[in-house]
C-alpha positions, 0 to 999 in steps of 0.5 A: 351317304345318308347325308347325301340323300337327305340333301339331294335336290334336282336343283342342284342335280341339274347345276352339276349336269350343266357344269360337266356339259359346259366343261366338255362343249369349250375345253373339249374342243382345244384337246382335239385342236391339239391331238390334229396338230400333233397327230396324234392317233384317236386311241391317244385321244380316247385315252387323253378324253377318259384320263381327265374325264375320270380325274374330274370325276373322282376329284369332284366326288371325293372333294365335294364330299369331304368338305361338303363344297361344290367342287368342280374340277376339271382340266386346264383349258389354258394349258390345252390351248398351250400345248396347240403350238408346243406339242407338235415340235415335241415327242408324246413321251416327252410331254408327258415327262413334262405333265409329270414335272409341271405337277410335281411342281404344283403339288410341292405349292400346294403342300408348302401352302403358301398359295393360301398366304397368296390368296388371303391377301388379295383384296376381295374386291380384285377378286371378284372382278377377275372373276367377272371378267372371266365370265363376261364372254360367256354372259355376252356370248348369249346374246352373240348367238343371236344372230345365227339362231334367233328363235332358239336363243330367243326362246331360251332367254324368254323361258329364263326370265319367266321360270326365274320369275316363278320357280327360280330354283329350275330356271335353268334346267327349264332354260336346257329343256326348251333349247332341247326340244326347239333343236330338235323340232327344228331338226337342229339336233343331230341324232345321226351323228350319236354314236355308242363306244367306250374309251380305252386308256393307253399307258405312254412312257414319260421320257425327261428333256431340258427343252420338254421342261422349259417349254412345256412344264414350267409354262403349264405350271403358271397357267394353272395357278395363275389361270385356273386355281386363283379364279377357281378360288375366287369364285369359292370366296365368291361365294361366302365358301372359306375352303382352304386352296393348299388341299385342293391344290395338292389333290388335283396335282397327286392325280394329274401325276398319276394319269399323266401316262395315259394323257392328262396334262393336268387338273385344277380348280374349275372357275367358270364352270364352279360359278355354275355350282356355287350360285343360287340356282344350285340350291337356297342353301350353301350348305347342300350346293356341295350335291352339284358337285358331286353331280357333277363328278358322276356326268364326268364318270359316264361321260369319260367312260364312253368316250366315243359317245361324248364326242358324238353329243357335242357333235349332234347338239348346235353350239348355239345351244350351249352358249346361251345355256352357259351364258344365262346358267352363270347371269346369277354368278356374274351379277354377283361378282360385279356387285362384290367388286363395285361394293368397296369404294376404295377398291372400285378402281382397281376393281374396274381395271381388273375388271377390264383387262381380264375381259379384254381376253388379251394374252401378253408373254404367253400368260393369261388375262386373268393373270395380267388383270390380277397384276394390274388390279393389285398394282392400281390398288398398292398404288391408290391406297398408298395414296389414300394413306399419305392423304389421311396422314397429311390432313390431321397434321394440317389441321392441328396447324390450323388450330395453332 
């Protein structure tokens, strides 16, 4: 704890704040899309709300402390988005025999460790370019609000720019501080709608189906890995951090299984949100960005503790607030990763292809972009540089012809 202390900054405070409220301002959202599709009763919900939230929590903690990383970890919005049509056609029990398989599943990944094997195989420059993919509608998205909050969103650019010029540390919290006080002068905040009220968890007895399995677990378990915890390890490499994915993986699946009674349908590797915790803004020093995400971890503690009050947040703050404030805390992390994956001219195909297709958002055989823009990104750099190879084979041969 000494430590920690030593290495506190409010920087990197800030960072971890500002992940935690993008967490809940996008993926928050689908969870209640799901429980309304369902009907699923606001006591479900609550307990669903403080299951992941306190899983975040002491995932993020527990993690960033002992590796001394920022690690964010948060639910699986890919998997959230899938249960909107799947739950409905399905009992609550059996979905959560399901979220108990799908994790049992991906811990036995994580303790075999052959996702790592995976991971050190992925040409850095594919790596980076699906992460830039995955952020480049949060960078766009800042300028998309534009149109509905001009002077809002014009003010919090301005005040990026200016604050990164001086102090580039606080950038960010300067960015959330001015976009607070113009919604609420505007009367864009809506302090009537805040409300006080703890979230109480609901124990749900898991019951076991083939078609649960099929058409719930095993689904969840390729969005994870591939979805979440290939680009939440993209951005870790991203960042020079060399942390091994087996543990993680392992970890985040021990405690899906353990609150999957009260709701939670799985937790993994942030990516979007991590980028937040591992750039610069967070702190000069690598070494000590690992406080964001302990940071982090104590906003999703509170947060999940007084679930009612969350909901009640993301109601009174004006979304275009949070979508600039998401896109201009990750400029750093996505000028970074555009410049890793352009940086090997070799790769820079591939890179742009991986680039592209996770960007494009598209979703083919119920997967996601970011897992089709790995695949084509690979495929383009096996075929490419089989090429090279056969080009550099071909050209010593020729010229001992020539000499002949």
């Amino acid at each position: 704890m000494k430590a920690l202390f030593h290495d506190l900054s409010l920087s990197a405070l800030v960072a971890g704040c500002i992940a935690t409220l993008i967490s809940y301002a996008g993926p928050l959202v689908i969870i209640f899309q799901v429980a309304d599709s369902a009907g699923l009763s606001h006591t479900v919900l609550s307990s669903w709300v403080w299951a992941i939230s306190i899983g975040s929590a002491v995932l993020g903690i527990g993690l960033s402390l002992r590796y001394r990383v920022p690690l964010v970890i948060a639910w699986s919005a890919p998997g959230s988005a899938l249960l909107v049509s799947l739950l409905p056609q399905i009992s609550l029990n059996e979905a959560v025999g399901a979220y108990l398989v799908a994790n049992l599943i991906i811990l036995l990944v994580g303790l075999s460790g052959a996702f790592d094997r995976i991971i050190g195989r992925l040409p850095p420059a594919i790596s980076a370019a699906m992460l830039a993919g995955i952020l480049f509608n949060f960078g766009t998205g800042l300028f998309v609000s534009l149109q509905s909050q001009p002077l809002l969103v014009l003010a919090m650019f301005a005040t990026y720019l200016i604050v990164k010029r001086l102090l580039p540390r606080y950038a960010v919290m300067a960015v959330l501080l001015v976009g607070c006080l113009i919604a609420l002068v505007s009367g864009e905040l809506h302090g009537e709608a805040l409300v006080i009220g703890l979230a109480i968890p609901l124990w749900i007895t898991p019951e076991f189906s083939l078609a649960a399995t099929l058409n719930i677990a095993l689904p969840l378990v390729m969005v994870a890995l591939t979805g979440q915890f290939v680009p939440g390890m993209a951005v870790l490499r991203n960042a020079g951090y060399q942390t091994p994915a087996s543990p993680l993986i392992s970890a985040s699946a021990t405690a899906s299984l353990l609150l999957a009674p009260f709701g939670c349908h799985g937790l993994n590797l942030a990516a979007i949100t991590a980028a937040i915790c591992t750039g610069r803004e967070a702190h000069e020093d690598p070494r000590k960005r690992y406080v964001a995400g302990v940071a982090g971890g104590l906003c999703y503690l509170l947060l999940g503790l007084f679930g009612a009050t969350l909901v009640s947040l993301f109601s009174a703050l004006p979304k275009e607030l949070i979508a600039a404030l998401a896109g201009l805390a990750l400029f750093g992390a996505i000028g970074g990763a555009l410049a890793s994956a352009m940086a090997t001219p070799d790769d820079r195909e591939a890179a742009l292809i991986t680039f592209l297709v996770t960007a494009s958002g598209m979703s083919f055989l119920g997967l996601s972009a970011a897992f089709w823009g790995l695949i084509f990104g690979i495929a383009a750099h096996l075929l490419l540089s089989a090429r090279r190879t056969e080009r550099r084979q071909v050209e010593p041969l020729g010229e001992r012809e020539v000499a002949r």
